[in-house]
C-alpha positions as CSV (number, residue, x, y, z in Angstrom):
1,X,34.3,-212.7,81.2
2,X,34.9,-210.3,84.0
3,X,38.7,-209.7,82.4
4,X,37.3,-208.9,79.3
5,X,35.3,-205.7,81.0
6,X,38.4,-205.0,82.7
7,X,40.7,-205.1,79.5
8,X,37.9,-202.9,77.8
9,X,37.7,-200.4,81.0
10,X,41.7,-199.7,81.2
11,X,41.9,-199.1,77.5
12,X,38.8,-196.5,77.3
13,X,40.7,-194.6,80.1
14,X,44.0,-194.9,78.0
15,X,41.9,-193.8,75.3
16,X,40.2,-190.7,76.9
17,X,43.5,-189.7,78.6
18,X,45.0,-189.4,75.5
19,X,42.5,-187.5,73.9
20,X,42.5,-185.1,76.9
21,X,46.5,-184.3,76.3
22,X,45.9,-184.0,72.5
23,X,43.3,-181.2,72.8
24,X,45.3,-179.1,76.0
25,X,48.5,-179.2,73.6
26,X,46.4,-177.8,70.4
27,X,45.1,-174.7,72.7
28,X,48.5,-174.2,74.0
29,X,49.7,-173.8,70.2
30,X,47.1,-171.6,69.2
31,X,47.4,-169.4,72.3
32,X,51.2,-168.7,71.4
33,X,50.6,-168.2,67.8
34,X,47.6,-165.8,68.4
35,X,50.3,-163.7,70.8
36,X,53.1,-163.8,68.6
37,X,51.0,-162.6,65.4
38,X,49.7,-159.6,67.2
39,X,53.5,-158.2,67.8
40,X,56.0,-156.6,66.2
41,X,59.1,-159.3,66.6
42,X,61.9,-157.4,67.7
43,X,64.2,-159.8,65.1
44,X,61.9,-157.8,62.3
45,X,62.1,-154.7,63.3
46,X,66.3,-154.5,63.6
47,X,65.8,-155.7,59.9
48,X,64.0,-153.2,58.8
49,X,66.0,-150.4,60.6
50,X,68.9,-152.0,58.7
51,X,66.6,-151.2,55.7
52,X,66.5,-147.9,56.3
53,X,70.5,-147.6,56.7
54,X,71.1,-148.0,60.2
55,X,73.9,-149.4,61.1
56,X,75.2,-151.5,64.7
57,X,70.7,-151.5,64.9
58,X,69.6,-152.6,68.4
59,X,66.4,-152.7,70.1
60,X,66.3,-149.8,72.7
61,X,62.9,-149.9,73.9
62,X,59.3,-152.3,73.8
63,X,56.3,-151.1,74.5
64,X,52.8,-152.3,74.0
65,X,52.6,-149.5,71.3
66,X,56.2,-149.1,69.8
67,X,59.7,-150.3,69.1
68,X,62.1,-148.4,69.0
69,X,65.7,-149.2,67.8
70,X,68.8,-147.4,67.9
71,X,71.9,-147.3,65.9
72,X,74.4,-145.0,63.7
73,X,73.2,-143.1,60.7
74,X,74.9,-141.1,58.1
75,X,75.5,-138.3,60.2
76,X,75.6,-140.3,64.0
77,X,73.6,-141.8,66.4
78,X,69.6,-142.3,65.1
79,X,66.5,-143.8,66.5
80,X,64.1,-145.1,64.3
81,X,60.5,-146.1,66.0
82,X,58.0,-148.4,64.5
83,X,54.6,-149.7,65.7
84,X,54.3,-153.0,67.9
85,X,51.7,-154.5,65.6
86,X,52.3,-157.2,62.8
87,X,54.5,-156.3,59.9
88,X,56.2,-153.1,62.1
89,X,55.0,-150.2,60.0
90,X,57.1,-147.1,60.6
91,X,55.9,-144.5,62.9
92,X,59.0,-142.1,63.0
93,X,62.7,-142.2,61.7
C-alpha cells in the first residue's frame, strides 16, 4: 500500500515539473517575439534600400529611433534612413 503513495507522489512531481518548464519556455517565446516585432530588422531595411536603388547597401548605424544604411547611388555614395519601428517606413533618402 505504502508504494502505491509513493509511485503516485514521484509521478505528481514529474508531472508538476514538467508543467513548470512548459510554461517558462512559452514566456520566453513570447518575450522574443514581442521584441523582435517592435524593430526595424536590419535584414529589411538593406532590402528596401536596394528598393530604392542603392547599391553595395549596408547598415551604418542602429538606433532606438532610426536605421540608417549606406551605399552607392546614381551619382555616389548615399545614405538612406528609415525608422526603427515595424515595417521600416522611410524617414529620409
Amino acid at each position: 500500500m505504502t508504494g502505491i503513495f509513493t509511485k503516485a507522489g514521484i509521478a505528481a512531481l514529474i508531472a508538476l515539473g514538467a508543467a513548470a518548464a512548459s510554461i517558462s519556455t512559452a514566456s520566453a517565446n513570447d518575450l522574443s517575439a514581442s521584441h523582435h516585432s517592435r524593430i526595424c530588422s536590419p535584414i529589411t531595411a538593406v532590402q528596401k534600400a536596394r528598393a530604392v536603388g542603392l547599391r553595395h547597401a549596408h547598415i551604418e548605424n542602429i538606433t532606438p529611433r532610426r536605421v540608417v544604411v549606406e551605399g552607392v547611388g546614381r551619382h555616389g555614395s548615399n545614405r538612406v534612413v528609415f525608422a526603427n519601428v515595424p515595417g521600416c517606413p522611410l524617414i529620409h533618402s
